[in-house]
CHARMM internal coordinates of N, CA and C (Angstrom, degrees):
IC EDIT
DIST 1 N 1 CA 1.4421
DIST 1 CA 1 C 1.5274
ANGL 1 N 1 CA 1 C 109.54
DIST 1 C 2 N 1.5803
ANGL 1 CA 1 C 2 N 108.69
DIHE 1 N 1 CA 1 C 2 N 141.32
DIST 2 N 2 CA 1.5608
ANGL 1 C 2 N 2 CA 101.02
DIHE 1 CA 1 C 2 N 2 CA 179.46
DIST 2 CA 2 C 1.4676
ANGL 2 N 2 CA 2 C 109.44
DIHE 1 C 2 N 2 CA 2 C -74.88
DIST 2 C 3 N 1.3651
ANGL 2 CA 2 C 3 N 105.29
DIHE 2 N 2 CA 2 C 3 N 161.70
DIST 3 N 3 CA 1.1951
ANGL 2 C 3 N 3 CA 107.10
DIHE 2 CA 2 C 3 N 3 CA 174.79
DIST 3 CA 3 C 1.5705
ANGL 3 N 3 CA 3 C 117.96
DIHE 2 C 3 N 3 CA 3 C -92.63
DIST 3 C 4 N 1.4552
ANGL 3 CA 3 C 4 N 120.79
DIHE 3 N 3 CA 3 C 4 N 150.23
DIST 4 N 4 CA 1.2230
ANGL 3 C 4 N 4 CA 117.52
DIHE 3 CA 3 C 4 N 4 CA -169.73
DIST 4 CA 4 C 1.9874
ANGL 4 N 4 CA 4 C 114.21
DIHE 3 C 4 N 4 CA 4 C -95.17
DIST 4 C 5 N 1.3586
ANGL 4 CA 4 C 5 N 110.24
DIHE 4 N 4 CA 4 C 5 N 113.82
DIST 5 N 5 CA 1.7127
ANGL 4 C 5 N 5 CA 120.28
DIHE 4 CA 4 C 5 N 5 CA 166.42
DIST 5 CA 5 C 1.4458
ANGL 5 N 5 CA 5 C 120.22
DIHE 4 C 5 N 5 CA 5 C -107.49
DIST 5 C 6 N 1.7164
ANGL 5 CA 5 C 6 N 90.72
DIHE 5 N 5 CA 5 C 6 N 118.27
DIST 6 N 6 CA 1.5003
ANGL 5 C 6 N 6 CA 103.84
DIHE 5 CA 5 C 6 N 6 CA -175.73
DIST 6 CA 6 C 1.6297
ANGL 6 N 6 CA 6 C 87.39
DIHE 5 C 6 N 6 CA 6 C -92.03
DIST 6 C 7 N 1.7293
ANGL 6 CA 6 C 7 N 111.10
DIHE 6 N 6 CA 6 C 7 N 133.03
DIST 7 N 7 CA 1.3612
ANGL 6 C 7 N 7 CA 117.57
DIHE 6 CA 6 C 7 N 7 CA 172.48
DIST 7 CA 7 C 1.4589
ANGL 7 N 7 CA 7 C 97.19
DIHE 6 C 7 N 7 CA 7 C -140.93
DIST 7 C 8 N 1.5246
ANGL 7 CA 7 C 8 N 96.35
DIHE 7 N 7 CA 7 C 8 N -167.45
DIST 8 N 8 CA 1.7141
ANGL 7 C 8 N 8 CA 101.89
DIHE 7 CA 7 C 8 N 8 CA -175.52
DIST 8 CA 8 C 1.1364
ANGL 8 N 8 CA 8 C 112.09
DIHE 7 C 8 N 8 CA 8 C -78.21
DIST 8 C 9 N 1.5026
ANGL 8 CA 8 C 9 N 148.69
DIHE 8 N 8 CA 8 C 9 N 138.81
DIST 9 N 9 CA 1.2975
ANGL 8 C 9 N 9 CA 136.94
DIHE 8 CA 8 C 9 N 9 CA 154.54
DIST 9 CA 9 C 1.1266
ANGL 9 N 9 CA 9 C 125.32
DIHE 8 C 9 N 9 CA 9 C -59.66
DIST 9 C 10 N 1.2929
ANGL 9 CA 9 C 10 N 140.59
DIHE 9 N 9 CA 9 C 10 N 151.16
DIST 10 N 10 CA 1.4948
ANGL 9 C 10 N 10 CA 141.12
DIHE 9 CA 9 C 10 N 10 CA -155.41
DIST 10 CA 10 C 1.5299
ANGL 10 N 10 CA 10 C 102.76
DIHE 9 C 10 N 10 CA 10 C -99.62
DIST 10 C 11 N 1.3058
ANGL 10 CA 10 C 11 N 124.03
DIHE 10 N 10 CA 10 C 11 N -23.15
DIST 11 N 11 CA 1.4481
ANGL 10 C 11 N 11 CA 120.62
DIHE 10 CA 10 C 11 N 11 CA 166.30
DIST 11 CA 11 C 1.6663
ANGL 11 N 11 CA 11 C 109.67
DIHE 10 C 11 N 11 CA 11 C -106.42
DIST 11 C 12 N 1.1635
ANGL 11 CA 11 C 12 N 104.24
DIHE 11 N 11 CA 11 C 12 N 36.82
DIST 12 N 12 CA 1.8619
ANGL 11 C 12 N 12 CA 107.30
DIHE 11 CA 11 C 12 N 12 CA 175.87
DIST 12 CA 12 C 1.4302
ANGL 12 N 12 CA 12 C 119.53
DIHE 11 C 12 N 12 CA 12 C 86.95
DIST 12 C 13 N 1.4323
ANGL 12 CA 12 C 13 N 118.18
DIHE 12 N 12 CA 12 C 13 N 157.31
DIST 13 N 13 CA 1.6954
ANGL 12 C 13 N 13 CA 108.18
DIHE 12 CA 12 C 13 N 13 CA -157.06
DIST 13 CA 13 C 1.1825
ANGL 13 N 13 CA 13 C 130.73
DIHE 12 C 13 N 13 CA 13 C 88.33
DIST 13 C 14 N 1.0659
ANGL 13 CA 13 C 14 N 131.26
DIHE 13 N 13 CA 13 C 14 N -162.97
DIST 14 N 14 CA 1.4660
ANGL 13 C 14 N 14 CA 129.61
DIHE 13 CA 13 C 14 N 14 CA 143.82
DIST 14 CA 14 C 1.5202
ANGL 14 N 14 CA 14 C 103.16
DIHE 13 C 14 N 14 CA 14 C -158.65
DIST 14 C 15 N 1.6276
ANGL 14 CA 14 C 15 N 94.12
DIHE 14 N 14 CA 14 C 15 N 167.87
DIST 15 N 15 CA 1.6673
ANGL 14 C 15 N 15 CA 130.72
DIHE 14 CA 14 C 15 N 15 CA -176.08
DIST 15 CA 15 C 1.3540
ANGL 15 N 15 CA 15 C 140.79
DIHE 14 C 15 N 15 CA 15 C -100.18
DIST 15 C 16 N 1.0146
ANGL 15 CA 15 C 16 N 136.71
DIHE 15 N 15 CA 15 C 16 N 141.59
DIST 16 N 16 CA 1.3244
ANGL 15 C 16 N 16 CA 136.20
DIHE 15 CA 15 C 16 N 16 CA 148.66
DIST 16 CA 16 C 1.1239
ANGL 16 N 16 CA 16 C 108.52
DIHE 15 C 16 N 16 CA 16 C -93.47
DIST 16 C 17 N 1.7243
ANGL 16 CA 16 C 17 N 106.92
DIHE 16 N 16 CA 16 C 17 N 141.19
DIST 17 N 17 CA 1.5290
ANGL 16 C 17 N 17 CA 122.81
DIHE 16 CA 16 C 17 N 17 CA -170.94
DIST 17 CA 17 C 1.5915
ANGL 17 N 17 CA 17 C 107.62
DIHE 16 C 17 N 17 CA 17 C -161.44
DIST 17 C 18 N 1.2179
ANGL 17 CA 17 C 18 N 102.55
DIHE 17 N 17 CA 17 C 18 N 118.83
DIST 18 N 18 CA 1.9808
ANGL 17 C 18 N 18 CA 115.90
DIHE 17 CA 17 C 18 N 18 CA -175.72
DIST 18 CA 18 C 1.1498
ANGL 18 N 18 CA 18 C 98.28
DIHE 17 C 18 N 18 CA 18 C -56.42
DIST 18 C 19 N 1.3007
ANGL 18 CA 18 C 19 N 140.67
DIHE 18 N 18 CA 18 C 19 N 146.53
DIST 19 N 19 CA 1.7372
ANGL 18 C 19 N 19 CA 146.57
DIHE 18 CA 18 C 19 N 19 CA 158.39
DIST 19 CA 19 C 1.2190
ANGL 19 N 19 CA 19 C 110.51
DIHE 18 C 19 N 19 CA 19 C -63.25
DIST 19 C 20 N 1.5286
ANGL 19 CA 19 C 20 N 102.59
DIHE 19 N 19 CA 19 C 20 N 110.95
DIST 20 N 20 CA 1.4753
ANGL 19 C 20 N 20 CA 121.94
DIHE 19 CA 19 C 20 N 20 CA 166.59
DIST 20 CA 20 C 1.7131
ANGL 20 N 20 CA 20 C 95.49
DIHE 19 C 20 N 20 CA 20 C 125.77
DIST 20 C 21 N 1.5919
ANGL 20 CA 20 C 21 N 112.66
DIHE 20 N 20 CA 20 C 21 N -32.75
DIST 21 N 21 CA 1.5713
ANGL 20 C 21 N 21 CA 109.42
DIHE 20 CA 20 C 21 N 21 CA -164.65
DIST 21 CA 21 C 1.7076
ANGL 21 N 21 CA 21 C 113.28
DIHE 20 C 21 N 21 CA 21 C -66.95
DIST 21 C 22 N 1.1775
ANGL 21 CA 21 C 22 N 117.22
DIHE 21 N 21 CA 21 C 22 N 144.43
DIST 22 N 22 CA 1.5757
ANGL 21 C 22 N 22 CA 119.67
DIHE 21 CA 21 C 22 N 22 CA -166.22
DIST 22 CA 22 C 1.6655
ANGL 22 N 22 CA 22 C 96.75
DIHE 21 C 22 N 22 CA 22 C -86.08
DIST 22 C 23 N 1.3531
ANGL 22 CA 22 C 23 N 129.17
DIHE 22 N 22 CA 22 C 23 N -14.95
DIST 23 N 23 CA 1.0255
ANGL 22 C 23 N 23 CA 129.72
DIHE 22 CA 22 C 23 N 23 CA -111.51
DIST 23 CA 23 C 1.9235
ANGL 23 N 23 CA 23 C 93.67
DIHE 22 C 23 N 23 CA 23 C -130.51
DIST 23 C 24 N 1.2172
ANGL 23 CA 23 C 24 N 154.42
DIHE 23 N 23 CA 23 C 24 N 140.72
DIST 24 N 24 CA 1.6404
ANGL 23 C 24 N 24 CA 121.46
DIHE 23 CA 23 C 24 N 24 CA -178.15
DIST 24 CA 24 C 1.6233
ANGL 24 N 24 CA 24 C 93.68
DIHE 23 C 24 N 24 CA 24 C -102.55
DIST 24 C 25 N 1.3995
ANGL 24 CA 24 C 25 N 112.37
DIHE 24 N 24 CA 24 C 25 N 139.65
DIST 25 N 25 CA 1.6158
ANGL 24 C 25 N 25 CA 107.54
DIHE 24 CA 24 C 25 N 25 CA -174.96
DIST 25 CA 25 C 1.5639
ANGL 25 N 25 CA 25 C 103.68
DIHE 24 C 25 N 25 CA 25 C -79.88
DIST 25 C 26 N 1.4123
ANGL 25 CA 25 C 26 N 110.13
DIHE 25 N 25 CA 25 C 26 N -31.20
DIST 26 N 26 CA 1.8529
ANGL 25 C 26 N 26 CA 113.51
DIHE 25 CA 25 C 26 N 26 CA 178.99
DIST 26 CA 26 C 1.5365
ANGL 26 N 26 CA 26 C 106.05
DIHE 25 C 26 N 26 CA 26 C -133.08
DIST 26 C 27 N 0.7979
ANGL 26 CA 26 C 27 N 116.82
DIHE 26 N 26 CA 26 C 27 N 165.97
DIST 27 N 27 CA 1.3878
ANGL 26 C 27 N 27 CA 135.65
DIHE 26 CA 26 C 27 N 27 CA -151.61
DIST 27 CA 27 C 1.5434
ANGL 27 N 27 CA 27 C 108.37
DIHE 26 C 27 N 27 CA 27 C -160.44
DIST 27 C 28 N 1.3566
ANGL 27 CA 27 C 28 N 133.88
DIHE 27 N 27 CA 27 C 28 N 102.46
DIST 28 N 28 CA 1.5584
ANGL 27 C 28 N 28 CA 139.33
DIHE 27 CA 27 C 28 N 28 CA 170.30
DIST 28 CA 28 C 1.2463
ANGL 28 N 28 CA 28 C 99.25
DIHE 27 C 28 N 28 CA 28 C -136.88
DIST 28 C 29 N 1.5880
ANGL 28 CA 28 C 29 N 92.21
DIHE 28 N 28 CA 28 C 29 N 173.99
DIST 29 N 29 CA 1.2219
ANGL 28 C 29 N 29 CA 135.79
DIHE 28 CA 28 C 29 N 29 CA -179.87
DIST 29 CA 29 C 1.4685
ANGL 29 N 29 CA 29 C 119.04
DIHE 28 C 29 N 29 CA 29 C -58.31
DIST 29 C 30 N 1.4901
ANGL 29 CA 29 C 30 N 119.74
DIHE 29 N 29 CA 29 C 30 N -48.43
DIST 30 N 30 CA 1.4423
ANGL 29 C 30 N 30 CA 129.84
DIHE 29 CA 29 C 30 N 30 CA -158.75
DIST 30 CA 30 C 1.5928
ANGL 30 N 30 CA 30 C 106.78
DIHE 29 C 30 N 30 CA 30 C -130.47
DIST 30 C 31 N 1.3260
ANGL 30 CA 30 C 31 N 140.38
DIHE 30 N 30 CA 30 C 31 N -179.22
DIST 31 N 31 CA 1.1998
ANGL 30 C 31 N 31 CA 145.40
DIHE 30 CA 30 C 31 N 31 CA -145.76
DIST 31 CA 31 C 1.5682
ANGL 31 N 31 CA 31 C 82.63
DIHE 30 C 31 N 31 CA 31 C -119.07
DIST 31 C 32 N 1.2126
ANGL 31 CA 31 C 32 N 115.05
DIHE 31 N 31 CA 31 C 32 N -37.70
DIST 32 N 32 CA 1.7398
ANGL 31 C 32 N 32 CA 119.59
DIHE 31 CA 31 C 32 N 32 CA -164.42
DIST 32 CA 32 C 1.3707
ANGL 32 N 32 CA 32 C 91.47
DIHE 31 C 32 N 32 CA 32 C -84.39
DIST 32 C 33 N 0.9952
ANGL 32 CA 32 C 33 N 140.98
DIHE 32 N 32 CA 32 C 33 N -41.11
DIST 33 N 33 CA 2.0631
ANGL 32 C 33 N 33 CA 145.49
DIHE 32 CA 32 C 33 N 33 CA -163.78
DIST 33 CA 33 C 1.6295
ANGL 33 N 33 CA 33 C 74.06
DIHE 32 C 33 N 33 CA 33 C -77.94
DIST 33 C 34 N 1.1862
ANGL 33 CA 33 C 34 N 156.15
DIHE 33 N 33 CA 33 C 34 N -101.16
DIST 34 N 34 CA 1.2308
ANGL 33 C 34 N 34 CA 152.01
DIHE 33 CA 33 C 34 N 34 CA -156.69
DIST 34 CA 34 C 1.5747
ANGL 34 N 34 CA 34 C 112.41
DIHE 33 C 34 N 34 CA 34 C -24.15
DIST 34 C 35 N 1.1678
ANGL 34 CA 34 C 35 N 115.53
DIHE 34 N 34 CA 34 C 35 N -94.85
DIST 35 N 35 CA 1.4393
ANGL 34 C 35 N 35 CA 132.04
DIHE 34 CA 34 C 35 N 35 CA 164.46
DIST 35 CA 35 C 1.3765
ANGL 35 N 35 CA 35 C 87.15
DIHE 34 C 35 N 35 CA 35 C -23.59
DIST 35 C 36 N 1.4726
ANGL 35 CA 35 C 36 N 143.45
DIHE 35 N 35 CA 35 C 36 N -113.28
DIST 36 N 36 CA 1.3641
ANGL 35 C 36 N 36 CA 137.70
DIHE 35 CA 35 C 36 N 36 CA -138.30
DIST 36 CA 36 C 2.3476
ANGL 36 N 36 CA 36 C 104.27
DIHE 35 C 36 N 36 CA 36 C -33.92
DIST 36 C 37 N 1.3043
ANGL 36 CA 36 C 37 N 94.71
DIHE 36 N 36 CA 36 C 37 N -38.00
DIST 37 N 37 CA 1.3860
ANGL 36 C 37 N 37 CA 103.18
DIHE 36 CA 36 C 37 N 37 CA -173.23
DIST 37 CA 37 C 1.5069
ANGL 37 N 37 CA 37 C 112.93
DIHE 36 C 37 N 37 CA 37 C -66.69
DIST 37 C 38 N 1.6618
ANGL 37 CA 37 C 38 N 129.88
DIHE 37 N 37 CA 37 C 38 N -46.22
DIST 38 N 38 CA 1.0753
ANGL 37 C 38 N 38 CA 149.97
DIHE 37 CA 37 C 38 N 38 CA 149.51
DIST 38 CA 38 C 1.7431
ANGL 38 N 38 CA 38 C 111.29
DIHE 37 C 38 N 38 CA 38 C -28.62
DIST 38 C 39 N 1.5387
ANGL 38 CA 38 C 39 N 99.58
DIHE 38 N 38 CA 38 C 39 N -60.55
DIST 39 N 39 CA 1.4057
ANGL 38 C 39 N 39 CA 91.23
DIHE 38 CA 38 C 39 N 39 CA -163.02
DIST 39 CA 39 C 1.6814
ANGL 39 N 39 CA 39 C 107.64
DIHE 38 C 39 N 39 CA 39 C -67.02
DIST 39 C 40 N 1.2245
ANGL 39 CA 39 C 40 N 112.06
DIHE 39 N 39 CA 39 C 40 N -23.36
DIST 40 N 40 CA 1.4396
ANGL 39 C 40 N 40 CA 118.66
DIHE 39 CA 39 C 40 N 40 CA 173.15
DIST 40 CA 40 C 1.2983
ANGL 40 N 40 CA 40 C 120.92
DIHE 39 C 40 N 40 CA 40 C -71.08
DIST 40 C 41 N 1.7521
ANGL 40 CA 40 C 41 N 136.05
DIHE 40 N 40 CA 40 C 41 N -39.43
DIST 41 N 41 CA 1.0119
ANGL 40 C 41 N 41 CA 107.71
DIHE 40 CA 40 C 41 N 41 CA 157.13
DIST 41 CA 41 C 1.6393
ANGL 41 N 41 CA 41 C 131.28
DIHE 40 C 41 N 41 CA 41 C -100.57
DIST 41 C 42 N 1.1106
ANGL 41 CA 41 C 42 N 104.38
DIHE 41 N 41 CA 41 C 42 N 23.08
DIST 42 N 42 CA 1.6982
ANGL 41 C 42 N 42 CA 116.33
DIHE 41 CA 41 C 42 N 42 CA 151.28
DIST 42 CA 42 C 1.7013
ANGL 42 N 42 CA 42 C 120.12
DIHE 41 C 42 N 42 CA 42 C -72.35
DIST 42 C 43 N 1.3701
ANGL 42 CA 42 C 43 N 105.19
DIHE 42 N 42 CA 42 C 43 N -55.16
DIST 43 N 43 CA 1.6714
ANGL 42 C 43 N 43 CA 107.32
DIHE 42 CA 42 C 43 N 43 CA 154.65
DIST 43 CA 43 C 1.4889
ANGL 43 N 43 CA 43 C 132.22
DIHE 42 C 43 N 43 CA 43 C -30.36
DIST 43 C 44 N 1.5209
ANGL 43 CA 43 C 44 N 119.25
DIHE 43 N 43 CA 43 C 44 N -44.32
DIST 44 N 44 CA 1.0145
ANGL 43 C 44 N 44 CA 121.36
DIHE 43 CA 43 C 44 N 44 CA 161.48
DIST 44 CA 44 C 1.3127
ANGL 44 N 44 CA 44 C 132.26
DIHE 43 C 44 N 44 CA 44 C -95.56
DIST 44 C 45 N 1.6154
ANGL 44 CA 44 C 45 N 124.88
DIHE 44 N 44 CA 44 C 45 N -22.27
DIST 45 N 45 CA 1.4305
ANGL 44 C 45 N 45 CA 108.61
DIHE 44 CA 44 C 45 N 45 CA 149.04
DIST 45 CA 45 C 1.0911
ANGL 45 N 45 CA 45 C 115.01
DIHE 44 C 45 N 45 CA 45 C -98.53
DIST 45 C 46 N 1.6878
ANGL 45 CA 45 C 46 N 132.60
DIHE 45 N 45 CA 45 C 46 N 61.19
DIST 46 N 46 CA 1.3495
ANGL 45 C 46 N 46 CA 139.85
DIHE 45 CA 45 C 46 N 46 CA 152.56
DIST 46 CA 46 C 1.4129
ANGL 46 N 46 CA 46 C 107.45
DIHE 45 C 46 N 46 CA 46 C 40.22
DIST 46 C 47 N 1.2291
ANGL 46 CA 46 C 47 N 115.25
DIHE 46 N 46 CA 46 C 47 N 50.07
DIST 47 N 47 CA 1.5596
ANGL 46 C 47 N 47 CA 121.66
DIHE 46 CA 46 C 47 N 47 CA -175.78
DIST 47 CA 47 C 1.4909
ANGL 47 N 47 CA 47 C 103.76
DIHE 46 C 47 N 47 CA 47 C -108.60
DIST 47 C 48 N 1.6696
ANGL 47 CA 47 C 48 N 110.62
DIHE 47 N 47 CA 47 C 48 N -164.88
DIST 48 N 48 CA 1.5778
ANGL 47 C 48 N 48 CA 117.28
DIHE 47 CA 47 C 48 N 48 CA 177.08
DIST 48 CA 48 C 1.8282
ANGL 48 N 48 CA 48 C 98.76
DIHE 47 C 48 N 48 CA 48 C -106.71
DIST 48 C 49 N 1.3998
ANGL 48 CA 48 C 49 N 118.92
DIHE 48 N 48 CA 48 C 49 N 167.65
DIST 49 N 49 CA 1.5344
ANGL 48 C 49 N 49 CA 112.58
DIHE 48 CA 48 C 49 N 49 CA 155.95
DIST 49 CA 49 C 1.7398
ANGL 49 N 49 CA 49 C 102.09
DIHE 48 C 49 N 49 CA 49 C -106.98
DIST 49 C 50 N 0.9423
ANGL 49 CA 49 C 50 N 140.54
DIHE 49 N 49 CA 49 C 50 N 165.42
DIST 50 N 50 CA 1.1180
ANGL 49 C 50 N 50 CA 143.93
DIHE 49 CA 49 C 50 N 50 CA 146.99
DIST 50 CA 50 C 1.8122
ANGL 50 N 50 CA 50 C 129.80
DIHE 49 C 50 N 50 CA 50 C -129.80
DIST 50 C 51 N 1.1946
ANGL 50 CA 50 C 51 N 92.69
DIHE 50 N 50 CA 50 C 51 N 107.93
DIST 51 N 51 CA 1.8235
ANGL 50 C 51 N 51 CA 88.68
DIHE 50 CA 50 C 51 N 51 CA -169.10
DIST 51 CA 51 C 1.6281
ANGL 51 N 51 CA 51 C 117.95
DIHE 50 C 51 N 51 CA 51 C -100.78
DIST 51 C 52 N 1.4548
ANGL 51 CA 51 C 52 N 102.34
DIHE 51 N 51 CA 51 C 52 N 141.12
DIST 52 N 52 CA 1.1738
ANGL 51 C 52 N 52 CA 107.63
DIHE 51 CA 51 C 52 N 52 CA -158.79
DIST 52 CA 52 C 1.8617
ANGL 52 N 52 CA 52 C 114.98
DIHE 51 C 52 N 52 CA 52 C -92.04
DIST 52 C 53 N 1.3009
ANGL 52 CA 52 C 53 N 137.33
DIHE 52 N 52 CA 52 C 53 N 168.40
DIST 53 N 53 CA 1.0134
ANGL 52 C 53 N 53 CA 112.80
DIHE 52 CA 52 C 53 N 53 CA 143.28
DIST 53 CA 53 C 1.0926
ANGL 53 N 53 CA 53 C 123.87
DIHE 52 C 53 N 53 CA 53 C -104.17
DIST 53 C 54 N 1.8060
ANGL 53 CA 53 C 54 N 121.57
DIHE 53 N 53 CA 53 C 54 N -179.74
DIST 54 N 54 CA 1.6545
ANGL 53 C 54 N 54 CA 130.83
DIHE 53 CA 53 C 54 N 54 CA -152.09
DIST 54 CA 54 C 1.4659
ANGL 54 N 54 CA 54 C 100.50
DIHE 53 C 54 N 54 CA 54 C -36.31
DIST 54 C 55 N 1.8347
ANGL 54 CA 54 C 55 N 106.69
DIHE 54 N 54 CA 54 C 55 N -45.40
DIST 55 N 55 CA 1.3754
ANGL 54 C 55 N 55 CA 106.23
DIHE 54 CA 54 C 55 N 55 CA -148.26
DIST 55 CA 55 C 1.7154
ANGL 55 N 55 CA 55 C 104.96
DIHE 54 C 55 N 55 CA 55 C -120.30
DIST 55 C 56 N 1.5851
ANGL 55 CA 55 C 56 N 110.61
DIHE 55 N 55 CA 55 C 56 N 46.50
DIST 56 N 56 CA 1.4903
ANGL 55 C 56 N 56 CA 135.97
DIHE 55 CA 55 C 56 N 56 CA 149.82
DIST 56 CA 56 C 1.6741
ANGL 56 N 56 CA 56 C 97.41
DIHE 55 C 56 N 56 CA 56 C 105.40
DIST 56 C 57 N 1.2843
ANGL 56 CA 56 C 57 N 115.71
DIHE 56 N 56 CA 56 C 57 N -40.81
DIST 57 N 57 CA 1.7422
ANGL 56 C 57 N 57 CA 98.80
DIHE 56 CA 56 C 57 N 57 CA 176.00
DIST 57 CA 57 C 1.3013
ANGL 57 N 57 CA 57 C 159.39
DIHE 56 C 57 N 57 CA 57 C -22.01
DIST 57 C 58 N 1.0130
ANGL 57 CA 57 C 58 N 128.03
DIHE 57 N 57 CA 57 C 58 N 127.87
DIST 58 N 58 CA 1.3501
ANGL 57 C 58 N 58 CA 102.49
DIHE 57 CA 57 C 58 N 58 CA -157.31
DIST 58 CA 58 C 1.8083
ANGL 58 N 58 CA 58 C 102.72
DIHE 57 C 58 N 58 CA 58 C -77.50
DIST 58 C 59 N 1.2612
ANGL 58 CA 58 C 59 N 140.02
DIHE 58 N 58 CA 58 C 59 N 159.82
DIST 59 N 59 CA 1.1538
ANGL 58 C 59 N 59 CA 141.99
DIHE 58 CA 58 C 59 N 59 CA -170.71
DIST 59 CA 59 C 1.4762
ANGL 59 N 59 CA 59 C 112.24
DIHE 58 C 59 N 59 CA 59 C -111.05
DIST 59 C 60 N 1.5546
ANGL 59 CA 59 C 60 N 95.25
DIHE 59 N 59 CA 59 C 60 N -55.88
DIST 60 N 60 CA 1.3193
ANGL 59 C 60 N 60 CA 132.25
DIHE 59 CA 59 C 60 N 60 CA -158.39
DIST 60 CA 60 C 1.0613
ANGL 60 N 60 CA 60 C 143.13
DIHE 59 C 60 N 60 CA 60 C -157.18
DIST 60 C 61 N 1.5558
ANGL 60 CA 60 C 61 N 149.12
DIHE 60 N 60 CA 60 C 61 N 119.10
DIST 61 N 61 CA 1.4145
ANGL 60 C 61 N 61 CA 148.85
DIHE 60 CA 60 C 61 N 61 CA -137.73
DIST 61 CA 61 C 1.5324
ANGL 61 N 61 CA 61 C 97.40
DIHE 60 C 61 N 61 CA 61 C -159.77
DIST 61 C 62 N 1.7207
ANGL 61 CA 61 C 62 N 107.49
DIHE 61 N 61 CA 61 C 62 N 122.72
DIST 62 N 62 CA 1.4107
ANGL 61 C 62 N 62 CA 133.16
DIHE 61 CA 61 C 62 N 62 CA 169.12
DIST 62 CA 62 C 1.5464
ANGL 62 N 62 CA 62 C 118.02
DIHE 61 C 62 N 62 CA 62 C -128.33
DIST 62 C 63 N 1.3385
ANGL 62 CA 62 C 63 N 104.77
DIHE 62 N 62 CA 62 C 63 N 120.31
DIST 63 N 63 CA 1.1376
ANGL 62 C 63 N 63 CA 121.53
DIHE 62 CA 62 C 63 N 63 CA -173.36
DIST 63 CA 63 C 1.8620
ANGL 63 N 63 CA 63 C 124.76
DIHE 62 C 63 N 63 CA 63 C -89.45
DIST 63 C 64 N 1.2696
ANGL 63 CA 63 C 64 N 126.83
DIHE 63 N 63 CA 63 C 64 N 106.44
DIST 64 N 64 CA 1.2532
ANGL 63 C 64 N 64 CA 121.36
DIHE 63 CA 63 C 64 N 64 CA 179.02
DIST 64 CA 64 C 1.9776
ANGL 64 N 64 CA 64 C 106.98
DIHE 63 C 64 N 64 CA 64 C -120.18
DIST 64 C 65 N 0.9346
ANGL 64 CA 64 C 65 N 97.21
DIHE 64 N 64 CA 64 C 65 N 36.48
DIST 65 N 65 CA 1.6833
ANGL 64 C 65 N 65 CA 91.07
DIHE 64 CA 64 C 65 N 65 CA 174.86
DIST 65 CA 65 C 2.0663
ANGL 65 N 65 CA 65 C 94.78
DIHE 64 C 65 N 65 CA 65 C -127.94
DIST 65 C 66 N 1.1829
ANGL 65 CA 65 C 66 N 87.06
DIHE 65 N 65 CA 65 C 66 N -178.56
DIST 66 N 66 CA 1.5344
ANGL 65 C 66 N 66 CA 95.75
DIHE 65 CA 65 C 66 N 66 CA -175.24
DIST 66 CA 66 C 1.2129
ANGL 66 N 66 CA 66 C 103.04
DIHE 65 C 66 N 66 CA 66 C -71.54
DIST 66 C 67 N 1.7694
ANGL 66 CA 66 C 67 N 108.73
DIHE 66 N 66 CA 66 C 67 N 115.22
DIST 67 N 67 CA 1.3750
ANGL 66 C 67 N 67 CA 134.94
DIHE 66 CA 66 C 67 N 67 CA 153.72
DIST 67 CA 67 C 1.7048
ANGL 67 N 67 CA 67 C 128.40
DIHE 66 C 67 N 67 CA 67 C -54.23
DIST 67 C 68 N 1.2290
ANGL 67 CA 67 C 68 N 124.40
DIHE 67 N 67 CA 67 C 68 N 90.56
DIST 68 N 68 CA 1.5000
ANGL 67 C 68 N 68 CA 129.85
DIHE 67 CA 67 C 68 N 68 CA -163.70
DIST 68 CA 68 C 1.5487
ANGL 68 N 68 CA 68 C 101.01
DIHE 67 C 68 N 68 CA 68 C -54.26
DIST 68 C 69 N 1.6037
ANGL 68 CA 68 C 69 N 113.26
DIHE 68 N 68 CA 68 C 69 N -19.40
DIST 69 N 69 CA 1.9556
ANGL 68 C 69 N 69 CA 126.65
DIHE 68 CA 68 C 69 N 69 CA -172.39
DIST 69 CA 69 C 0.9388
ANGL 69 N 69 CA 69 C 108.09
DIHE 68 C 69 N 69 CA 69 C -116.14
DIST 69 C 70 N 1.5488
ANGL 69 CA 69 C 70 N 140.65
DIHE 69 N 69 CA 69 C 70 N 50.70
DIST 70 N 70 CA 1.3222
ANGL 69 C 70 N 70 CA 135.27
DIHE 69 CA 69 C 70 N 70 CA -166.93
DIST 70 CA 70 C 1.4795
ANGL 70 N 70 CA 70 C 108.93
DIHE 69 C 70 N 70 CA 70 C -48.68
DIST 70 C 71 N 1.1724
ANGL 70 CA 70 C 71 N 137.70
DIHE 70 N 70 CA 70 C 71 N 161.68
DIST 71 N 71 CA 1.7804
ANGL 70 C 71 N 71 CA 127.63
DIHE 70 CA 70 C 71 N 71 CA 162.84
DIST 71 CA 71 C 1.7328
ANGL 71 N 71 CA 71 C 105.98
DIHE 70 C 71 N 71 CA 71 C -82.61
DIST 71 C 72 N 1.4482
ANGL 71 CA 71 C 72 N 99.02
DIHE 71 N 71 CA 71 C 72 N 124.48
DIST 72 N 72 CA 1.2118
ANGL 71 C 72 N 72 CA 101.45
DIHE 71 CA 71 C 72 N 72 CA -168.37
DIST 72 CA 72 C 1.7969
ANGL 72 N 72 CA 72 C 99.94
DIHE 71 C 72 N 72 CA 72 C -74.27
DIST 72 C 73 N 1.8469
ANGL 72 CA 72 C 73 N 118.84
DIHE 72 N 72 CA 72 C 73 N 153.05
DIST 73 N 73 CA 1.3347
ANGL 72 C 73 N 73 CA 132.86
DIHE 72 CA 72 C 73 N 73 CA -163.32
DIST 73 CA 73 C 1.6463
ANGL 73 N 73 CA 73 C 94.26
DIHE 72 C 73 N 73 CA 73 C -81.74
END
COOR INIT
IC SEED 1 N 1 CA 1 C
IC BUILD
């Protein structure tokens, strides 16, 4: 499953966009309306999110697919 990157949109806002897709699957207003959207469909294809900052960085990375390092109990 691709993984999901919330980055800036190129006409303002920002996006969610699958890795590799040319295409942005969501499109909002705010960095948080993105991410909340991301983390939801990463949840279901057991993918990663990765969020960017304004100026391409990575910030932040959440993982909902199978962890090869689970934290042991």
């Amino acid at each position: 499953m691709p993984n999901q990157h919330v980055t800036p949109h190129p006409d303002g806002g920002w996006q969610v966009k699958g890795a590799g897709n040319k295409k942005a699957t969501v499109r909002t207003d705010t960095q948080k309306e993105a991410i909340e959207k991301a983390k939801d469909i990463a949840k279901n294809q057991g993918s990663d999110v990765i969020i960017h900052r304004p100026n391409g960085q990575i910030r932040d990375r959440d993982s909902y697919g199978n962890d090869p390092y689970p934290p042991k109990g």
